[in-house]
N, C-alpha and C positions, 0 to 999 in steps of 0.2 A: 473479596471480589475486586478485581480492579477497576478503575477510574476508565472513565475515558479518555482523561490527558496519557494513564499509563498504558494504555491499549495503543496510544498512537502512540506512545514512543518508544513501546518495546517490539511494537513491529517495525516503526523504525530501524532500533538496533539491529531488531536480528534480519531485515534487510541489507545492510550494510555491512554487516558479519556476512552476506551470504548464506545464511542457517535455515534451510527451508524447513527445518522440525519447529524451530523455534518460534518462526517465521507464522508457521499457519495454524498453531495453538493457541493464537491472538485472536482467532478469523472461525465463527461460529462453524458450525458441518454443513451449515444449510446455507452460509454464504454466495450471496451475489456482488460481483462487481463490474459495474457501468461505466461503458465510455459516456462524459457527461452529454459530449458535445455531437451525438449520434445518438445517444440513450439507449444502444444498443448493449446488452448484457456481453461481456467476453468471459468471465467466471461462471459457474455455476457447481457453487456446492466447493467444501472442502477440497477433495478429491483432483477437481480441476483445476484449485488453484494451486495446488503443488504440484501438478504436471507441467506449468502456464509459468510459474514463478522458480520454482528448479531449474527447468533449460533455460531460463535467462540466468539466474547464477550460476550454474556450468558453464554457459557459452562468457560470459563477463566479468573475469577476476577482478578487474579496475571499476568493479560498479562502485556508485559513492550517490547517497543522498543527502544534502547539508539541506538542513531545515530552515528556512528564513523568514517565515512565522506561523504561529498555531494560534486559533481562536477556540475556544473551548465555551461553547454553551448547551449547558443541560446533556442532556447523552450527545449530542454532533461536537465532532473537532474539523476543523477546519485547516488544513496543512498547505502552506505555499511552500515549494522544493525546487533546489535547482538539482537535477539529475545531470552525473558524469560517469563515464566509463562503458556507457551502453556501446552496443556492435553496430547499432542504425544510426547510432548519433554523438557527437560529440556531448553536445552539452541541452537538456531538456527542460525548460523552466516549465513548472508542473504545480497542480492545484489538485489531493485528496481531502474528498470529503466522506468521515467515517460516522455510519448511524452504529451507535455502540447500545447495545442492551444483555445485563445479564454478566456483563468483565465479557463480552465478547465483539470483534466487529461483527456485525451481521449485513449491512450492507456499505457497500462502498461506490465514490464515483470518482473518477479520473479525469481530468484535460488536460491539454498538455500542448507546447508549442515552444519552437526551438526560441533560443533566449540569445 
């Protein structure tokens, strides 16, 4: 079963590779992911995050997330990221927060603000 440090960083990878199979096999079926900063859900469920996370790697060959720090306690990791190659943005300095339980995400939250 993987870790939490390894849940955030092979979705990492396979964010960055692009790989939305590899991508959303980190990311429980029944997954949620939160804007933090609205609390408003924009995932729900496996299904839609590979519809939601696919057309942004189609629409963005130049996507890149470099990590610039993780805090890892107990099942939460804690991801500071600066995002590049998006189509809205140049450059996105950006804050995931992953509840991992079971080697899987099950929930996530996002903020995000240009850098």
């Amino acid at each position: 079963m993987r870790t939490p440090q390894e849940c955030a960083q092979q979705q990492l990878d396979a964010y960055n590779a692009r790989d939305i199979e590899a991508f959303a096999l980190v990311y429980s079926e029944d997954v949620v992911c939160y804007d933090l900063d609205t609390g408003e859900a924009f995932c729900n469920g496996r299904a839609d995050l590979i519809t939601r996370y696919g057309a942004m790697f189609d629409a963005s060959p130049n996507l890149h997330c470099e990590l610039i720090n993780r805090i890892v306690c107990g099942r939460w990791v804690f991801d500071e990221e600066i995002v590049t190659g998006q189509r809205t943005s140049d450059t996105i300095h950006a804050t995931a927060v992953y509840d991992v339980y079971g080697g899987q995400i099950r929930r996530a939250w996002f903020v995000r603000d240009s850098a």
